[in-house]
C-alpha positions, 0 to 999 in steps of 0.5 A, spaced: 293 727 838 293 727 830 294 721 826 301 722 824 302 722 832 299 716 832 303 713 828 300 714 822 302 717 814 297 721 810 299 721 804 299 728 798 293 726 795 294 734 792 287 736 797 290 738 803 284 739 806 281 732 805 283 727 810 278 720 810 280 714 815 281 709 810 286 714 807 292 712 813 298 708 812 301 706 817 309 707 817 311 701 821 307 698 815 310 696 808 307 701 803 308 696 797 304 691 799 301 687 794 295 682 793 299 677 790 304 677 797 297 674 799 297 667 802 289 666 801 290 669 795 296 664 792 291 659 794 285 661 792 290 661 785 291 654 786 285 652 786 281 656 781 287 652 776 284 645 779 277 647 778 278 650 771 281 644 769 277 640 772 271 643 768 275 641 761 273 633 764 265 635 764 261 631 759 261 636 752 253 636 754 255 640 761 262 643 759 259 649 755 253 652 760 255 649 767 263 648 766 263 655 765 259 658 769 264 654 774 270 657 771 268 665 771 265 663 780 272 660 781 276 666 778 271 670 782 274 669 788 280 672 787 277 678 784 274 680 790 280 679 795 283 683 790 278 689 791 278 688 798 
């Protein structure tokens, strides 16, 4: 059984030859997918703006160094589901 047997699509990437399992799309799947449909990432949005304003809150002293290294970790989160 081949993969559009199984219910998969392979899509044109212009090298007929070349097929990686990472590749398939399911067709029963929608194929305009995005990550921002995503609950883990809306709350994970949600919270990295709390933590950046939070942060704004911190005395001048820790605002500079650790508020903004809380910020960048924070929006770091987001980052990564997107790559994933």
């Amino acid at each position: 059984m081949d993969a559009e047997e199984a219910g998969y699509m392979i899509p044109d990437s212009g090298y007929p030859n070349l097929i990686a399992g990472f590749n398939f799309i399911h067709k029963n799947k929608r194929a305009d997918m995005n990550y921002k449909d995503l609950e883990v990432w809306k709350i994970a949005r949600e919270l990295s703006i709390k933590i950046h304003k939070m942060t704004l809150t911190l005395p001048k002293f820790e605002m500079y160094e650790e508020g903004s290294q809380i910020r960048r970790s924070s929006k770091s989160i987001r980052s990564t589901i997107v790559e994933g």
